[in-house]
PDB file of N, CA, C and O in Angstrom:
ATOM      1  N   UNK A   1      -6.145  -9.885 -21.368  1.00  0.00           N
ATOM      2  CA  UNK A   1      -5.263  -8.855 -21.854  1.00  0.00           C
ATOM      3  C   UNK A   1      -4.199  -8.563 -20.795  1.00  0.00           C
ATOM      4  O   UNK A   1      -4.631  -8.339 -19.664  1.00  0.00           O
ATOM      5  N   UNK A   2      -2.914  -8.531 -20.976  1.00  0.00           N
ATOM      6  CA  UNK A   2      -1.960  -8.266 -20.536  1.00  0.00           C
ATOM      7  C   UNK A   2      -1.339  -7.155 -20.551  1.00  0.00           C
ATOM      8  O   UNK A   2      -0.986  -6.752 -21.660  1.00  0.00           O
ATOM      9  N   UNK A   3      -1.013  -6.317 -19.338  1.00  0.00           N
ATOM     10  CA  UNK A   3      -0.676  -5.127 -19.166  1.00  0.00           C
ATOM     11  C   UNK A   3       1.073  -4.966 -19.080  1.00  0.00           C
ATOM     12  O   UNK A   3       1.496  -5.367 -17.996  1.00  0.00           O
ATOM     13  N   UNK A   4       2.018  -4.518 -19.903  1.00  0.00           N
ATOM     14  CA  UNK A   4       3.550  -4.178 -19.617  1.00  0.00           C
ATOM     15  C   UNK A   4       3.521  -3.800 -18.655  1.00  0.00           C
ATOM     16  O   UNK A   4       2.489  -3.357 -18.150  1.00  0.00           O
ATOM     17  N   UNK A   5       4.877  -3.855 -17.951  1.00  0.00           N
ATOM     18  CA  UNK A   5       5.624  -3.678 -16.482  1.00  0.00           C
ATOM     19  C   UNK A   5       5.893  -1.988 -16.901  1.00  0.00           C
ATOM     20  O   UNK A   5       5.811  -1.188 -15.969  1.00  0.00           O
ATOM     21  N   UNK A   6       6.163  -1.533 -18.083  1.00  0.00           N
ATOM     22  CA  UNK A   6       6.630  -0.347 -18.014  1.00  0.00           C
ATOM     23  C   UNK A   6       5.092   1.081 -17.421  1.00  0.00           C
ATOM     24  O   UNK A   6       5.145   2.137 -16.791  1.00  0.00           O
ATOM     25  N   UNK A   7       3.831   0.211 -18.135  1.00  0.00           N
ATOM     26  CA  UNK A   7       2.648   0.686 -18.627  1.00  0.00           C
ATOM     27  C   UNK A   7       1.982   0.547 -16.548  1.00  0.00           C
ATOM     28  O   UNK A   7       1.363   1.439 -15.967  1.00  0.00           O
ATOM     29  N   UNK A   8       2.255  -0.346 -16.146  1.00  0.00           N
ATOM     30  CA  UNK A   8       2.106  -1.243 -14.652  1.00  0.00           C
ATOM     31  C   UNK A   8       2.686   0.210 -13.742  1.00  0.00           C
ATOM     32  O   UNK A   8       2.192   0.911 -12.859  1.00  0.00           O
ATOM     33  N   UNK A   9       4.090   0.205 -14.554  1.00  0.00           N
ATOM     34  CA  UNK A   9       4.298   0.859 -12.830  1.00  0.00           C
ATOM     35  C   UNK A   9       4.878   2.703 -13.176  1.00  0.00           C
ATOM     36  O   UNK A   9       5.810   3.384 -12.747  1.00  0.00           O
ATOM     37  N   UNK A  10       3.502   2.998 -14.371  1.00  0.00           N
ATOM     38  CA  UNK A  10       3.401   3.888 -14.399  1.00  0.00           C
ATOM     39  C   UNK A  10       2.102   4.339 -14.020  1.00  0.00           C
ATOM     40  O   UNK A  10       1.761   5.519 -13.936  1.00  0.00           O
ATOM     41  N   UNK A  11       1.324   3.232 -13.775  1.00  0.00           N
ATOM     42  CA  UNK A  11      -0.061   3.689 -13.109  1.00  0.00           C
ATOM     43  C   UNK A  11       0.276   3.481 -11.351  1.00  0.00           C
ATOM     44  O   UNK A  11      -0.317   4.209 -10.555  1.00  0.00           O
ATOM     45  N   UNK A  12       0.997   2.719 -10.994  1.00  0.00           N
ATOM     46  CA  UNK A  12       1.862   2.583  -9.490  1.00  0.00           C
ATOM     47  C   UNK A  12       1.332   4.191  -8.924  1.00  0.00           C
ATOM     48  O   UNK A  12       0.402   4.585  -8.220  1.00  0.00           O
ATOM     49  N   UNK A  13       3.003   5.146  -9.993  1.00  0.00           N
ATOM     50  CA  UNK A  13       3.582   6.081  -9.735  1.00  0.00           C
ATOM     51  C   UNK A  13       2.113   7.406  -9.735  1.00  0.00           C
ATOM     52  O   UNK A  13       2.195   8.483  -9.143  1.00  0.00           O
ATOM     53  N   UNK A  14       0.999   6.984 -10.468  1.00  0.00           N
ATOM     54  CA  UNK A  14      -0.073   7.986 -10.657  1.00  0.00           C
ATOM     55  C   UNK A  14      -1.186   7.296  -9.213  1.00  0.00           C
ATOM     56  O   UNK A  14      -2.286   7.829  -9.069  1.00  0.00           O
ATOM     57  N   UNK A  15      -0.927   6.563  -8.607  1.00  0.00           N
ATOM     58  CA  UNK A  15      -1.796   6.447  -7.345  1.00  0.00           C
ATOM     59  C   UNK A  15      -0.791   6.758  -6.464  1.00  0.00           C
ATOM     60  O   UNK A  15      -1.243   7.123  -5.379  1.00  0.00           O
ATOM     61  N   UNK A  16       0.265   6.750  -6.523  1.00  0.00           N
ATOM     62  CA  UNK A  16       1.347   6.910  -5.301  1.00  0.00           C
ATOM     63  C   UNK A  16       1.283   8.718  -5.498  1.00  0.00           C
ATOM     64  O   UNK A  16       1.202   9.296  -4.414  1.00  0.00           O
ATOM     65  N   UNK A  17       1.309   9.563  -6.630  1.00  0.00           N
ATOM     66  CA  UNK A  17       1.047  10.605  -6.906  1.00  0.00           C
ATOM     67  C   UNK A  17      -0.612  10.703  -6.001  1.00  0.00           C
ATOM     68  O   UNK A  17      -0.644  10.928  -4.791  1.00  0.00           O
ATOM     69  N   UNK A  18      -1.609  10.537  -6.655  1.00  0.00           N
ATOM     70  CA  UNK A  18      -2.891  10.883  -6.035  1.00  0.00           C
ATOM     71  C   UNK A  18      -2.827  10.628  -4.453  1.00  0.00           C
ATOM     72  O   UNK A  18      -3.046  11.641  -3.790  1.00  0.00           O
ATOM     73  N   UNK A  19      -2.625   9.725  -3.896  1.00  0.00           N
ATOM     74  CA  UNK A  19      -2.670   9.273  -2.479  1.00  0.00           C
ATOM     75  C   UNK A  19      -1.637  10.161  -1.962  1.00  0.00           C
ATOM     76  O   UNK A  19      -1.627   9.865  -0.767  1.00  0.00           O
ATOM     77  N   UNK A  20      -0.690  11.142  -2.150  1.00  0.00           N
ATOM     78  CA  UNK A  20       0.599  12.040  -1.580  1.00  0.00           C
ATOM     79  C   UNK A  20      -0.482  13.166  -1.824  1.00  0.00           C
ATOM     80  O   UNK A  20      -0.760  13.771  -0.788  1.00  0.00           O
ATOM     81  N   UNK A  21      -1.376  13.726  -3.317  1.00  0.00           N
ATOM     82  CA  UNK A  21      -1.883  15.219  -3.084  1.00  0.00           C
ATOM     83  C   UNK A  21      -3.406  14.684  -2.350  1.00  0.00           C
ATOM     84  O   UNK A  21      -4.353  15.458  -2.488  1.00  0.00           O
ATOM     85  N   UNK A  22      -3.625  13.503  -1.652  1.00  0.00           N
ATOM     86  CA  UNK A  22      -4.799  13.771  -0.583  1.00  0.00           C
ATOM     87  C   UNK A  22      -4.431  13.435   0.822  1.00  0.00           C
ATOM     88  O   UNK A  22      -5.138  13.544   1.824  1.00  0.00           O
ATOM     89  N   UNK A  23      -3.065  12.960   0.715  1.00  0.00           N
ATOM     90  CA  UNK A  23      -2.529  12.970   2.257  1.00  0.00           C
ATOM     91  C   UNK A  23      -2.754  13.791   3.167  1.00  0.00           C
ATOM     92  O   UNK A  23      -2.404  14.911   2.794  1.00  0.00           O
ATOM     93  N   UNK A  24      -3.463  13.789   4.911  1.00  0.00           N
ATOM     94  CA  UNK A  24      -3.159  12.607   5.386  1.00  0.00           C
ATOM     95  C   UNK A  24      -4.415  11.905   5.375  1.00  0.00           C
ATOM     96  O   UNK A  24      -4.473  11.022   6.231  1.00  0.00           O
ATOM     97  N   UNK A  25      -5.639  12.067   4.512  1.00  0.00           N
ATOM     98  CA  UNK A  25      -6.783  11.555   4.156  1.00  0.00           C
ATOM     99  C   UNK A  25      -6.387  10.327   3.278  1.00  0.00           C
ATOM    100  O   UNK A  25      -5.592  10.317   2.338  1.00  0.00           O
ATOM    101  N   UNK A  26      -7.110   9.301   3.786  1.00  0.00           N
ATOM    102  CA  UNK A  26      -7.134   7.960   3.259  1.00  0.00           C
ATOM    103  C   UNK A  26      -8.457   7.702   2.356  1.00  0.00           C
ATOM    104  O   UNK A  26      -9.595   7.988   2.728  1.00  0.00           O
ATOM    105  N   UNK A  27      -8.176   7.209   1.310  1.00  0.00           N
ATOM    106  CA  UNK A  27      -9.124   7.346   0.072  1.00  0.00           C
ATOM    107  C   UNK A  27      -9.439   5.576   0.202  1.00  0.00           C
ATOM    108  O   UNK A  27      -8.704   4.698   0.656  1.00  0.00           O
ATOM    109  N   UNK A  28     -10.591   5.495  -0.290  1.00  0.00           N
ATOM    110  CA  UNK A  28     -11.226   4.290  -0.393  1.00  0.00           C
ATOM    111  C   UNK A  28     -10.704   3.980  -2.349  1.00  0.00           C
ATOM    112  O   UNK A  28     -10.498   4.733  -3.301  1.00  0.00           O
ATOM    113  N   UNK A  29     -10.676   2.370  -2.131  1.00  0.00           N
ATOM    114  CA  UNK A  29     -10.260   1.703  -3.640  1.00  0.00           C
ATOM    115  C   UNK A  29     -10.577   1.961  -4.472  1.00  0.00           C
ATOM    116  O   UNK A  29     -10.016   1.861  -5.563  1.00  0.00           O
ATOM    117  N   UNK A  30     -12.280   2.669  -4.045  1.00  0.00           N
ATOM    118  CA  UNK A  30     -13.008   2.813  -5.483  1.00  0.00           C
ATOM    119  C   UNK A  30     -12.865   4.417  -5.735  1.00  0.00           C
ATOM    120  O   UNK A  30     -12.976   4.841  -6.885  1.00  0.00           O
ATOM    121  N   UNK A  31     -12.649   5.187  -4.792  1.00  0.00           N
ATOM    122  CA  UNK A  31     -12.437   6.428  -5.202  1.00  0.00           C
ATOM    123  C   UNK A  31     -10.934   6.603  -6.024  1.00  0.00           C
ATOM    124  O   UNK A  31     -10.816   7.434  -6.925  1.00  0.00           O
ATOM    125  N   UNK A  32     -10.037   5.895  -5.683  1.00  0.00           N
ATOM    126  CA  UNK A  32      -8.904   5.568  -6.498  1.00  0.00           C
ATOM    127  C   UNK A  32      -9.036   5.416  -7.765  1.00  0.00           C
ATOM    128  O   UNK A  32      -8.354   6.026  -8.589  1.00  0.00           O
ATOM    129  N   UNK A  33     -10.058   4.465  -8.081  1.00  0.00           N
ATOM    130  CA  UNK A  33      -9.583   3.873  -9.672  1.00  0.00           C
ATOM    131  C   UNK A  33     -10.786   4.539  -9.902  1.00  0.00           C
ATOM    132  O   UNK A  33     -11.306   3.870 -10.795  1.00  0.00           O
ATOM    133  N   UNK A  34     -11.781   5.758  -9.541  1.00  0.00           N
ATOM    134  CA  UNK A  34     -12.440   6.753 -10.543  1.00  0.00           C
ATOM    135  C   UNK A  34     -11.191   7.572 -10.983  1.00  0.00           C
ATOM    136  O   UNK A  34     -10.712   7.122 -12.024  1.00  0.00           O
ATOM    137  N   UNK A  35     -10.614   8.515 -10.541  1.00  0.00           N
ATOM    138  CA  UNK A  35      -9.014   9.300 -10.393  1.00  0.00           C
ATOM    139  C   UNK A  35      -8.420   8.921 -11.361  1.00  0.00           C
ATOM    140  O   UNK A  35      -8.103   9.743 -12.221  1.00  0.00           O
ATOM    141  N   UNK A  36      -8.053   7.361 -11.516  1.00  0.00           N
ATOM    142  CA  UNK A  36      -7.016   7.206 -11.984  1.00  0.00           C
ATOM    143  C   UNK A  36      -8.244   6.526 -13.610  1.00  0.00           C
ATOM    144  O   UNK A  36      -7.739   6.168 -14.674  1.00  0.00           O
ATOM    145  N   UNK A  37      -8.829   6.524 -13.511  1.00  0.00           N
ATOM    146  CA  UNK A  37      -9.724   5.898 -14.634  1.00  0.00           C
ATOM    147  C   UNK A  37      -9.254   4.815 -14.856  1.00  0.00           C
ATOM    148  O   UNK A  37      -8.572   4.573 -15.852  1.00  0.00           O
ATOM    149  N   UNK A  38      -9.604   3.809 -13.772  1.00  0.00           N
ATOM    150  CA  UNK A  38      -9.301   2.632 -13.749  1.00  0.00           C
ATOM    151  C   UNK A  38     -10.033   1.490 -13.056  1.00  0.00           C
ATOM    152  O   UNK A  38     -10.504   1.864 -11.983  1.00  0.00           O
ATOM    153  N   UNK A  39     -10.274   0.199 -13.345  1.00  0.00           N
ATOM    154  CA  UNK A  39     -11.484  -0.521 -13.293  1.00  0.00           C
ATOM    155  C   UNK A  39     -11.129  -0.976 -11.200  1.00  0.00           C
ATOM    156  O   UNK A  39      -9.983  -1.204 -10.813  1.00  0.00           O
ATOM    157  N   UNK A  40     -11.666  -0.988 -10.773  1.00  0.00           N
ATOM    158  CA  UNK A  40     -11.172  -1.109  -8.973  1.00  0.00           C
ATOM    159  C   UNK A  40     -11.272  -2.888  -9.006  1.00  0.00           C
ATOM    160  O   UNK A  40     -11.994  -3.246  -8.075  1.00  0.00           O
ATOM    161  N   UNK A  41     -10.880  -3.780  -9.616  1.00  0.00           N
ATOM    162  CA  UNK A  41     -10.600  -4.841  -9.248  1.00  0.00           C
ATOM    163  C   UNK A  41      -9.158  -4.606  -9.410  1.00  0.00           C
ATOM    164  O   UNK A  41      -8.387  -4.958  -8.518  1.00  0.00           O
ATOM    165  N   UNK A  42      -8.714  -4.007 -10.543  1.00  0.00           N
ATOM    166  CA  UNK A  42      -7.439  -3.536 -11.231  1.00  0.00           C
ATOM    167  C   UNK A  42      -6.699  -2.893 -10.299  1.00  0.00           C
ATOM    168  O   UNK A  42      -5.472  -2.819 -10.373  1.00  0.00           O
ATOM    169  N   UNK A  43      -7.400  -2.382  -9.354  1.00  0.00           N
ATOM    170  CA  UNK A  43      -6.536  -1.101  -8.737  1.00  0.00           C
ATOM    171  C   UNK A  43      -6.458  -1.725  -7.505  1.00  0.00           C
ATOM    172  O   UNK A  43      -5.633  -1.158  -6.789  1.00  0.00           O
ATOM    173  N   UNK A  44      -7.177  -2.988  -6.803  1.00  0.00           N
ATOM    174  CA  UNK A  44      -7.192  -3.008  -5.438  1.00  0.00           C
ATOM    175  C   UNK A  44      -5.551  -3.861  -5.985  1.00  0.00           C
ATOM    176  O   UNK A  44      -4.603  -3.676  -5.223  1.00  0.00           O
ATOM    177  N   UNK A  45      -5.305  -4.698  -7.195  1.00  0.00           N
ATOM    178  CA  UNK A  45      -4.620  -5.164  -7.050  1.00  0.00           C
ATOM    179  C   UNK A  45      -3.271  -4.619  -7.029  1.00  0.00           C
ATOM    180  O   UNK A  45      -2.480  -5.212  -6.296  1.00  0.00           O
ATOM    181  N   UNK A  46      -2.782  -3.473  -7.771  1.00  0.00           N
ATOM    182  CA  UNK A  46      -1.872  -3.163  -7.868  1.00  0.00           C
ATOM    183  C   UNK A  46      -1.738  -3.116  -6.116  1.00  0.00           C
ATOM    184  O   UNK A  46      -0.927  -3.896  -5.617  1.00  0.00           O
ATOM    185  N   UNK A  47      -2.703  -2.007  -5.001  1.00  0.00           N
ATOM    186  CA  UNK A  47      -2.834  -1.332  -4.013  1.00  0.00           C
ATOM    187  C   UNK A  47      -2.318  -2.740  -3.205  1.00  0.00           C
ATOM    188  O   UNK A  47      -1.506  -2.539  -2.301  1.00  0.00           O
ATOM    189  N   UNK A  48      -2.551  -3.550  -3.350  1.00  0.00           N
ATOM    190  CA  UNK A  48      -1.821  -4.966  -2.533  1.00  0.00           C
ATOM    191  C   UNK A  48      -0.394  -5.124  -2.536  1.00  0.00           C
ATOM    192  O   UNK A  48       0.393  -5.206  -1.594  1.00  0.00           O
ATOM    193  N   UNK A  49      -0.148  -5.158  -4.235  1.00  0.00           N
ATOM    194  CA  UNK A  49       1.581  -5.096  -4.323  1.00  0.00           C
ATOM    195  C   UNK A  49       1.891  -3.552  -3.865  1.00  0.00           C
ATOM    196  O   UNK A  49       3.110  -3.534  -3.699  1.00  0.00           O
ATOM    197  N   UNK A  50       1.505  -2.592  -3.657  1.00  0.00           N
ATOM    198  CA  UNK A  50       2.257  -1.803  -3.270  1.00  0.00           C
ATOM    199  C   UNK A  50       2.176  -1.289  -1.585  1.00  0.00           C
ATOM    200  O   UNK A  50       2.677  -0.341  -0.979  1.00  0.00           O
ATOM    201  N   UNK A  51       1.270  -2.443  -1.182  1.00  0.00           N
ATOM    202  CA  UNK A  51       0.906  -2.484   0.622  1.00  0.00           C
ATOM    203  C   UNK A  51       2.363  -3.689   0.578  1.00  0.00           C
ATOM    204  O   UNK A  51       3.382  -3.542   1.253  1.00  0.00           O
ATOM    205  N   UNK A  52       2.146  -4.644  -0.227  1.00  0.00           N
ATOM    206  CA  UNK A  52       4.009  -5.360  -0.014  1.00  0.00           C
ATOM    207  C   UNK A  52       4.832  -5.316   0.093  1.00  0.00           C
ATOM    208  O   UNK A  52       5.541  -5.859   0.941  1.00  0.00           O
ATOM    209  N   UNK A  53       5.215  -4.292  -1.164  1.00  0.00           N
ATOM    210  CA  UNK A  53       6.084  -3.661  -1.065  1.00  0.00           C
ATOM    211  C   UNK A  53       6.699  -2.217   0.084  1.00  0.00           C
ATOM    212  O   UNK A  53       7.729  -1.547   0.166  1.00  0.00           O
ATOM    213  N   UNK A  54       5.773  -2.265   0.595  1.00  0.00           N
ATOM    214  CA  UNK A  54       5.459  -1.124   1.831  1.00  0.00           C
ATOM    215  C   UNK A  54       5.523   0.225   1.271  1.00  0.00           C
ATOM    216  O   UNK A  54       6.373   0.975   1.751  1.00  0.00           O
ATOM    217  N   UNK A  55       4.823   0.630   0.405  1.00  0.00           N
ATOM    218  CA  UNK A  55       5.082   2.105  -0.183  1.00  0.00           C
ATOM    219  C   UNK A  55       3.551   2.577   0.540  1.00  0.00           C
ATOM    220  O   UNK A  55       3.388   3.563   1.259  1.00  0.00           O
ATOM    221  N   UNK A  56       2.400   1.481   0.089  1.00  0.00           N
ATOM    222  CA  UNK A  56       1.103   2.131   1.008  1.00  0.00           C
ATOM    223  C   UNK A  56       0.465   1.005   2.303  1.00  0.00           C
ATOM    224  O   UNK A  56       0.637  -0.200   2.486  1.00  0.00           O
ATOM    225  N   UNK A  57      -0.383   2.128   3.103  1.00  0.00           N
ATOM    226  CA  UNK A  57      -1.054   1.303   4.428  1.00  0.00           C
ATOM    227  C   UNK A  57      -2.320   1.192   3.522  1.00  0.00           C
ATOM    228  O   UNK A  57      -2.606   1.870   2.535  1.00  0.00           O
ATOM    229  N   UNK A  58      -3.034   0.125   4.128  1.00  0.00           N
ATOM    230  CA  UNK A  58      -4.259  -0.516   4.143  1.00  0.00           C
ATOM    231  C   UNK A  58      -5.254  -0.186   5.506  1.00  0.00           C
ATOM    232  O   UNK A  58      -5.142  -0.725   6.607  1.00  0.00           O
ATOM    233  N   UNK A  59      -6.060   0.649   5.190  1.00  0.00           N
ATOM    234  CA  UNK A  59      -6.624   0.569   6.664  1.00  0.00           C
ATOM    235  C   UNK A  59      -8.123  -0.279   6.466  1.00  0.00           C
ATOM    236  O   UNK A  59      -8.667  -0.547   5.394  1.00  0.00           O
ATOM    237  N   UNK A  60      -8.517  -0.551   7.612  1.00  0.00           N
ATOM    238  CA  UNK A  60      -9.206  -1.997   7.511  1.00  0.00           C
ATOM    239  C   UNK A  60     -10.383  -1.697   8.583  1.00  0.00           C
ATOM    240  O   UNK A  60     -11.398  -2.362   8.794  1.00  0.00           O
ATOM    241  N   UNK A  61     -10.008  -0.666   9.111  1.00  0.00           N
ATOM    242  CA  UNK A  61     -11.176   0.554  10.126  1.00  0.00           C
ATOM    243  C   UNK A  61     -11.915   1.679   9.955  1.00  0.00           C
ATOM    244  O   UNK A  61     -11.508   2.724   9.446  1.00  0.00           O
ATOM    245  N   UNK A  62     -13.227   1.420  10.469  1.00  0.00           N
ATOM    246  CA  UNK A  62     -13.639   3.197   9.698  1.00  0.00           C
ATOM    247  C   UNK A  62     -13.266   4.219  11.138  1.00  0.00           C
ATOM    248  O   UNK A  62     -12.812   3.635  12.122  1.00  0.00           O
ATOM    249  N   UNK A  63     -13.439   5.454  11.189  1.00  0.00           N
ATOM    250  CA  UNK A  63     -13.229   6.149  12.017  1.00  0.00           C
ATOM    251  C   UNK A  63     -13.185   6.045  13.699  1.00  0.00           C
ATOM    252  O   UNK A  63     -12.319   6.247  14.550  1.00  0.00           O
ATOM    253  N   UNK A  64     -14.507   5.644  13.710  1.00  0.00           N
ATOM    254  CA  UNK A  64     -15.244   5.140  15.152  1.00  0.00           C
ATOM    255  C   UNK A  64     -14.531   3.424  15.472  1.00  0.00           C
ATOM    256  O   UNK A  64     -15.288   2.785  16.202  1.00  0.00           O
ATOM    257  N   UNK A  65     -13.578   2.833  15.159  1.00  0.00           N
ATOM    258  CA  UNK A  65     -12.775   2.048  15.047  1.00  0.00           C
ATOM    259  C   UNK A  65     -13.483   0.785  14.818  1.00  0.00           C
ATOM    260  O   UNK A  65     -13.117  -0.144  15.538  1.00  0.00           O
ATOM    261  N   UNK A  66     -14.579   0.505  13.828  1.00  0.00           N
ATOM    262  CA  UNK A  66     -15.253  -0.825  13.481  1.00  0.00           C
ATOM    263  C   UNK A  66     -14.739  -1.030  12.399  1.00  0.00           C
ATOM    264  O   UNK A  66     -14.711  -0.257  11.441  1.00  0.00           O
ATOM    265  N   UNK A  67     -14.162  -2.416  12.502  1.00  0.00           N
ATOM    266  CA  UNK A  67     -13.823  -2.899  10.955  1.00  0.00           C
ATOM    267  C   UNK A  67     -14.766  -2.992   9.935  1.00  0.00           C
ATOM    268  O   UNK A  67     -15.880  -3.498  10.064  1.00  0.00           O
ATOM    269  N   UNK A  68     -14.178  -2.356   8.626  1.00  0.00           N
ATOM    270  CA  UNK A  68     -14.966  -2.190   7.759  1.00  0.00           C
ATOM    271  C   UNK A  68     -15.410  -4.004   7.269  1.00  0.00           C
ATOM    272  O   UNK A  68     -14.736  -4.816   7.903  1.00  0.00           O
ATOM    273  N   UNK A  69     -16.281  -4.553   6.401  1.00  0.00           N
ATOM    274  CA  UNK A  69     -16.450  -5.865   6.179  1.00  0.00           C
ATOM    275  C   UNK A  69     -16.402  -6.015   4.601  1.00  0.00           C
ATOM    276  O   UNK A  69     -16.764  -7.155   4.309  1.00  0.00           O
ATOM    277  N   UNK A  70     -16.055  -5.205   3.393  1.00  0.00           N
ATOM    278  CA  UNK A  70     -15.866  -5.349   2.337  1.00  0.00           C
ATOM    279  C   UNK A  70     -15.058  -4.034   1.832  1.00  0.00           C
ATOM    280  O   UNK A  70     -14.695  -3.876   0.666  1.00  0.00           O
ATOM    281  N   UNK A  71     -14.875  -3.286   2.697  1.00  0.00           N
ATOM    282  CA  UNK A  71     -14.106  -1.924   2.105  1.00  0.00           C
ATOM    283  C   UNK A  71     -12.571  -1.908   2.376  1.00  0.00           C
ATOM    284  O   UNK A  71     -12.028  -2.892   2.877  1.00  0.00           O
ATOM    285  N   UNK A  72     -11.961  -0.924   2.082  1.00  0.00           N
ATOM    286  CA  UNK A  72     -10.437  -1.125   2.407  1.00  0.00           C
ATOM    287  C   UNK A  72     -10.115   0.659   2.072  1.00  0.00           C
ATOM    288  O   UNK A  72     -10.443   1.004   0.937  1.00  0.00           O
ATOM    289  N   UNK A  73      -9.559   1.675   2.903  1.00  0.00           N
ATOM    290  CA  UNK A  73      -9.030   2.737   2.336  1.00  0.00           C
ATOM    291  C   UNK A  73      -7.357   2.836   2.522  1.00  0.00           C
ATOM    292  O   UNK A  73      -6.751   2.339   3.471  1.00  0.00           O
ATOM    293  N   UNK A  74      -6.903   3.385   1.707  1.00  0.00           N
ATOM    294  CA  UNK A  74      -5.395   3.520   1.518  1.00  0.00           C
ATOM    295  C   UNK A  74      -4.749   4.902   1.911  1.00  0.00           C
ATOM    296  O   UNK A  74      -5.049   6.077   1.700  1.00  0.00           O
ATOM    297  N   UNK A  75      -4.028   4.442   2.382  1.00  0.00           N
ATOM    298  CA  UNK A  75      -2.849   5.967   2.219  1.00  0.00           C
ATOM    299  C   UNK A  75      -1.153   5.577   2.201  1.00  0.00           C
ATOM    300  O   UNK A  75      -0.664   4.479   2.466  1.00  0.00           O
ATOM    301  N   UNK A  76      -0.476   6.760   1.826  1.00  0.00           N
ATOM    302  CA  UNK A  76       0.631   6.559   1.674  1.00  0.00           C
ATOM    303  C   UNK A  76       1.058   6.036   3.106  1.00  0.00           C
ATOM    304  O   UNK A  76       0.322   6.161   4.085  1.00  0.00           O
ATOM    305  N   UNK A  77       2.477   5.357   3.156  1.00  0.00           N
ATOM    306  CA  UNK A  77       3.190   5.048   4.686  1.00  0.00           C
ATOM    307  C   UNK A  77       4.117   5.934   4.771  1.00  0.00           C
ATOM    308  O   UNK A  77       4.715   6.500   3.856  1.00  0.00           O
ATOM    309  N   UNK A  78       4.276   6.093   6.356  1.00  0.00           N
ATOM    310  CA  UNK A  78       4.573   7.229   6.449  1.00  0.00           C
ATOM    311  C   UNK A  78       6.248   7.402   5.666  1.00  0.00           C
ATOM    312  O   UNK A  78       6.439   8.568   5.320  1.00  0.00           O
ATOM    313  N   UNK A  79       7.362   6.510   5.370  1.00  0.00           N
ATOM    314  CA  UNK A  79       8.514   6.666   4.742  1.00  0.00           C
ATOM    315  C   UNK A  79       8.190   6.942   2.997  1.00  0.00           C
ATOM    316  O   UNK A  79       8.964   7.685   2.392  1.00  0.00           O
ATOM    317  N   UNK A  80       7.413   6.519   2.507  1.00  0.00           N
ATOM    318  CA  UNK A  80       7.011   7.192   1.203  1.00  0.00           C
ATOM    319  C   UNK A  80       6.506   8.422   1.221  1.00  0.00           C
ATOM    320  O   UNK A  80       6.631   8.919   0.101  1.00  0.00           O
ATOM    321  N   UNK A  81       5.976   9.167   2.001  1.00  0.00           N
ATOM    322  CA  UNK A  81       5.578  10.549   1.869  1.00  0.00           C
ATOM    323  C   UNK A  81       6.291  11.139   2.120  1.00  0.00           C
ATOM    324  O   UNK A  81       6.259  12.247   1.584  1.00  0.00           O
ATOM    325  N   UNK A  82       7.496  10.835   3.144  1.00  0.00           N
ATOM    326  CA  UNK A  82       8.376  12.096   3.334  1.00  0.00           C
ATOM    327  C   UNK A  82       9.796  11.570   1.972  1.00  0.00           C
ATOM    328  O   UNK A  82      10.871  12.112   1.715  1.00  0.00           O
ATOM    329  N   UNK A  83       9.279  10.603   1.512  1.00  0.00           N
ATOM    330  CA  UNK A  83      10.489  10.389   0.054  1.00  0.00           C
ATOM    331  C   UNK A  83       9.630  11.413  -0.700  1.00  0.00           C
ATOM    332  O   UNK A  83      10.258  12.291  -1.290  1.00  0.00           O
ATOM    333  N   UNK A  84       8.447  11.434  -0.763  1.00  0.00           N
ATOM    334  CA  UNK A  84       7.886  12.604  -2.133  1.00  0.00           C
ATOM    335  C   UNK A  84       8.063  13.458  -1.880  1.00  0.00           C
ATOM    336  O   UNK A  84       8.520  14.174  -2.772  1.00  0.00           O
ATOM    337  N   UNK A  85       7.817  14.222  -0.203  1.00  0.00           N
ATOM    338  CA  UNK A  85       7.884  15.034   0.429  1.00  0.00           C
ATOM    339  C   UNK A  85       9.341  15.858  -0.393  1.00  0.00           C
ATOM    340  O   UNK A  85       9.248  16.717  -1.270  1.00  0.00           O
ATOM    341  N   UNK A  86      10.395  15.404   0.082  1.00  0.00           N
ATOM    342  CA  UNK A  86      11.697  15.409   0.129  1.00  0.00           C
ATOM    343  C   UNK A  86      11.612  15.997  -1.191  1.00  0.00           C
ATOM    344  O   UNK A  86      11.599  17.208  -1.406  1.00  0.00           O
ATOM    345  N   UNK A  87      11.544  14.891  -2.248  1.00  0.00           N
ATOM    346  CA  UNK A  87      11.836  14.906  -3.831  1.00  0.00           C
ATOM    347  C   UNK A  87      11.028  15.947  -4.856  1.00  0.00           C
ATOM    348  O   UNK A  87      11.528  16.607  -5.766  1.00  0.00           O
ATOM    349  N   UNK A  88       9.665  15.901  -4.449  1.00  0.00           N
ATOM    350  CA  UNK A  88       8.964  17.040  -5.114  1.00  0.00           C
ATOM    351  C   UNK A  88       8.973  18.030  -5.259  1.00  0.00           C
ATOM    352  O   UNK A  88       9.010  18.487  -6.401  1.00  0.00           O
ATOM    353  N   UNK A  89       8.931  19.083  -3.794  1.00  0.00           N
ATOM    354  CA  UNK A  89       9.540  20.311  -3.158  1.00  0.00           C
ATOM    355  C   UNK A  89      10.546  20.707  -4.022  1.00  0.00           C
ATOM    356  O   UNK A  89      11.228  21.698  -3.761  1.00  0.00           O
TER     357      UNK A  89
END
């Protein structure tokens, strides 16, 4: 099943939304696509094109600085938050 570009990067704009109201907390993939009610193979992928596009970071560390070995948490970068920042307000 094939998803439209219009339908695509309106779920973009609803994780780029969620990841701005939990900023500067970085949410793990799967807590994402519960949120967004969406399947997390689905969501890591969009979360790739939009680590490409540089709108989000990928962090690849847990706190105590050990790389995680199957996890990945996200947050906005820092020039997209102060664009929502800016625009929302």
């Amino acid at each position: 099943m094939r998803i439209s570009d219009k339908k695509k990067q309106k779920i973009y704009e609803q994780i780029l939304i969620f990841l701005y109201s939990t900023n500067p907390r970085p949410m793990f993939t799967s807590h994402i696509a519960n949120e967004i009610a969406r399947d997390e193979e689905f969501i890591k992928k969009l979360l790739v094109e939009l680590k490409n596009k540089k709108l989000v970071d990928e962090i690849k560390k847990n706190p105590q600085g050990k790389d995680y070995i199957r996890r990945s948490r996200w947050k906005l970068s820092l020039n997209t938050y102060n664009f929502y920042k800016s625009n929302l307000v």
